[in-house]
Residue frames relative to the residue before (quaternion, step in Angstrom):
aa qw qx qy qz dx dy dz
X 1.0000 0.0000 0.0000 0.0000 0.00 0.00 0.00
X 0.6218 -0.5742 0.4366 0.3051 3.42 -1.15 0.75
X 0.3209 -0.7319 0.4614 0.3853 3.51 -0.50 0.57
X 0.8515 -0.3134 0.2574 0.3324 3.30 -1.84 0.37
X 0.6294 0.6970 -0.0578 0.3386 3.16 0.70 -2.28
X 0.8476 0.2830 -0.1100 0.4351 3.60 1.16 -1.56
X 0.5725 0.6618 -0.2269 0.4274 2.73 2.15 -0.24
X 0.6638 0.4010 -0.2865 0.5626 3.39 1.29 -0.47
X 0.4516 0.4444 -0.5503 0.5438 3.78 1.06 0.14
X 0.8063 0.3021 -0.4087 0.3026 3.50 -0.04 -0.10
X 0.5604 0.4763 -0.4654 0.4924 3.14 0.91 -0.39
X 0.6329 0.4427 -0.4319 0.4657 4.02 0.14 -0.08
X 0.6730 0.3870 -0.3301 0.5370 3.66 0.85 -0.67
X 0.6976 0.3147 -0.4891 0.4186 3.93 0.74 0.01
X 0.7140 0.5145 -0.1981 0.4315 3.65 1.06 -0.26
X 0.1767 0.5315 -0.6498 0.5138 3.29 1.41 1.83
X 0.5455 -0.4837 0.6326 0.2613 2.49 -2.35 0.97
X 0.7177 -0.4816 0.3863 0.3221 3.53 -1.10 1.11
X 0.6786 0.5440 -0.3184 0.3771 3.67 0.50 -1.53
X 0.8244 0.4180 -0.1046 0.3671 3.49 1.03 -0.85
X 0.3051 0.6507 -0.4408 0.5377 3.24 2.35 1.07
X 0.4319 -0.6066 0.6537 0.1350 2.94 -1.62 0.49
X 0.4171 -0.6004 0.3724 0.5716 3.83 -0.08 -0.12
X 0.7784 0.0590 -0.3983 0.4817 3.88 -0.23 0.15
X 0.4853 0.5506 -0.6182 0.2815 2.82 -0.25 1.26
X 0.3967 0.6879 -0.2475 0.5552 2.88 2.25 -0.58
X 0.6311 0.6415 -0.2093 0.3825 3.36 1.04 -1.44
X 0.7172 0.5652 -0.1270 0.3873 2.70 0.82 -1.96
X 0.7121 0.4995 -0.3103 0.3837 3.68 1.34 -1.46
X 0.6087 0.4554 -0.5327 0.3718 3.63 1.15 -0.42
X 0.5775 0.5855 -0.4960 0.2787 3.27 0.52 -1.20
X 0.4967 0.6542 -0.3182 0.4733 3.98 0.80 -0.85
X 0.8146 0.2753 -0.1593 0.4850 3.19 0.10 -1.41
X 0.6292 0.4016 -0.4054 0.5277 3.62 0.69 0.47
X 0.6379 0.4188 -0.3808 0.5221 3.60 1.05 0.10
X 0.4650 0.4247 -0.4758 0.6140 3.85 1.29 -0.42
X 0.5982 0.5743 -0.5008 0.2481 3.96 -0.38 -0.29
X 0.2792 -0.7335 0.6119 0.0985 3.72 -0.57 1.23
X 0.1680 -0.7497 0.6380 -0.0505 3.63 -1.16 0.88
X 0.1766 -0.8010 0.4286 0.3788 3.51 -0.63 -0.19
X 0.7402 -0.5288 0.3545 0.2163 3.25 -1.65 0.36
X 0.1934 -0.8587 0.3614 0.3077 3.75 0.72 1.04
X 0.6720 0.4396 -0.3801 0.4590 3.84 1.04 0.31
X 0.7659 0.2384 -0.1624 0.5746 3.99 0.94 -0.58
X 0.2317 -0.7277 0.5542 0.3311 3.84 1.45 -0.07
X 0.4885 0.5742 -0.5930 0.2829 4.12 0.18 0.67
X 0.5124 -0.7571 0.3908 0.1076 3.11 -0.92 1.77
X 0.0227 0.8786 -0.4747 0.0459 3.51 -0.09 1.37
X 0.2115 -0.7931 0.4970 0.2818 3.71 -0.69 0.14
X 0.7599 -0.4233 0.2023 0.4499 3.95 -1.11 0.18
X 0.5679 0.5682 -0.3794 0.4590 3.32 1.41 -0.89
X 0.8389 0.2147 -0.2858 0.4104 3.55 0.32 -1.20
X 0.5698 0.5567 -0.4730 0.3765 3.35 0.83 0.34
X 0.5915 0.5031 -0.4036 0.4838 3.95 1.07 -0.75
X 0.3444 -0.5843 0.6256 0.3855 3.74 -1.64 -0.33
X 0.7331 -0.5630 0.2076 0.3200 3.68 -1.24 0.02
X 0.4787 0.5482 -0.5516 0.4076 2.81 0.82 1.44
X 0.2126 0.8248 -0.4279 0.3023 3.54 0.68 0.63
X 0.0625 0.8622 -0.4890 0.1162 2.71 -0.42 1.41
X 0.5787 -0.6708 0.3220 0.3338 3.75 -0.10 1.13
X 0.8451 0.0429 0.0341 0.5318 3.82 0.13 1.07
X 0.8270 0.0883 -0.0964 0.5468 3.28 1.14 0.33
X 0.5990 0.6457 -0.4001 0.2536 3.02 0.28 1.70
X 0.4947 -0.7873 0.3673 -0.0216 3.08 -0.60 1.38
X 0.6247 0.6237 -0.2987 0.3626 3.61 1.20 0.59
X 0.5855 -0.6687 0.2642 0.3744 3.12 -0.47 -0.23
X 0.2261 -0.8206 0.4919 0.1832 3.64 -1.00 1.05
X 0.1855 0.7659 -0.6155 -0.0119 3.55 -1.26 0.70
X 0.6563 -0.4957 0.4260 0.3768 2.67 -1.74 1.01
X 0.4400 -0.6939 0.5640 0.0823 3.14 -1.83 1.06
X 0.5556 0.5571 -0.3601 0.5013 3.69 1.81 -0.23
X 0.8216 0.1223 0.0237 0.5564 3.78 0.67 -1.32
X 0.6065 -0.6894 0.3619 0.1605 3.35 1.12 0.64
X 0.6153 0.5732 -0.3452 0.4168 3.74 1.41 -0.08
X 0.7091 -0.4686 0.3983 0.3450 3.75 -1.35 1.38
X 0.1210 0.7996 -0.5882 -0.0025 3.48 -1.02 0.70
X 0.0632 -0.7933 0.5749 0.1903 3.79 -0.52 0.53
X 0.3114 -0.6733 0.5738 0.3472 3.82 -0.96 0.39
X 0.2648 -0.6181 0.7390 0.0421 3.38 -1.60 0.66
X 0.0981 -0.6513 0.7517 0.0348 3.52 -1.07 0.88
X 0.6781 -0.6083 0.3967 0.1137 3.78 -1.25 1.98
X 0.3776 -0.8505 0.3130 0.1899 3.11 -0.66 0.35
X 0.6466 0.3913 -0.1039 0.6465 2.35 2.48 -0.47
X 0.4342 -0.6200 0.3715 0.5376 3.93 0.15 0.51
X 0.0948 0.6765 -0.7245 -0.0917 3.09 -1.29 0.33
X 0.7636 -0.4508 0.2437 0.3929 3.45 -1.14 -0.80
X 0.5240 0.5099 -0.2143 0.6477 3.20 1.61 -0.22
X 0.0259 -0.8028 0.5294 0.2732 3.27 -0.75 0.69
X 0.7449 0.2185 -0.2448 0.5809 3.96 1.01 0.62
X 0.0497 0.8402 -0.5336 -0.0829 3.43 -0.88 0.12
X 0.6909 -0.6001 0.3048 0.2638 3.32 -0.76 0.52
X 0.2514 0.7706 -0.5811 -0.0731 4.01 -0.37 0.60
X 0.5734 -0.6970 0.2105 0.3756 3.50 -0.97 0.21
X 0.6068 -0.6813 0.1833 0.3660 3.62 -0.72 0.66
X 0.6365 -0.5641 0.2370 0.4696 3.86 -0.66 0.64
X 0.6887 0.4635 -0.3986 0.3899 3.31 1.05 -0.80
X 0.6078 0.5599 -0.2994 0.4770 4.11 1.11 -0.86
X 0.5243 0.4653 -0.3130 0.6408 3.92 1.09 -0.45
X 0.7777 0.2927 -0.3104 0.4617 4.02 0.18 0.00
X 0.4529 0.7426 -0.2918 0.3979 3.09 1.43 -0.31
X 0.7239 0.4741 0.0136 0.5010 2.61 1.34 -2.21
X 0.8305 0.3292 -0.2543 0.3704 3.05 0.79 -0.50
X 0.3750 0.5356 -0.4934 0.5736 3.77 1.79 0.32
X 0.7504 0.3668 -0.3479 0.4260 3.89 0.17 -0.07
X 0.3876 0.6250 -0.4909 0.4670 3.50 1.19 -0.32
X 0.6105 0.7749 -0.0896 0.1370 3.24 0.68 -2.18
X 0.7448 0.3897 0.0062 0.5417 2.65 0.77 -2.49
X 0.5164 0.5732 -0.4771 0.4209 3.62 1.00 -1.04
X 0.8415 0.2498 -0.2359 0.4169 3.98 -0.11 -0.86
């Protein structure tokens, strides 16, 4: 999980009044508001966003680690739609947790 510290720098930097953005910073505030966005978890359905799903490297638009769910603990990659919808990302599970799942599926029968 992101740490506390980087989390309230952003929440102050997404909660300027507009008038006092610059244009990426504008940039910068969606990109935020698409990391404050909660999705659910396609194995425990608990609604998580990128922050609590990344560890503490997280870096706003550029990051390259791995996300998991902080309730049940299973790999998760985000996927952004190809078509608009209302969500703009949602959670699917990661390639390595899907093989996981499915060698036990496997062994069970």
């Amino acid at each position: 999980m992101v740490p506390r510290e980087k989390q309230e720098k952003w929440y102050k930097q997404y909660f300027q009044p507009p008038m006092e953005l610059t244009g990426l910073e504008k940039q910068r505030k969606y990109i935020l508001t698409l990391a404050f966005a909660k999705s659910g978890c396609p194995l425990c359905e608990a609604k998580i966003s990128k922050l609590d799903a990344a560890d503490e490297n997280y870096e706003i638009g550029n990051y390259t680690g791995k996300y998991t769910c902080p309730e049940c603990g299973a790999g998760l990659r985000d996927v952004v739609p190809l078509v608009a919808m209302p969500q703009p990302w949602f959670w699917v599970l990661s390639n390595e947790t899907r093989e996981t799942l499915l060698r036990m599926w496997k062994d069970r029968k």
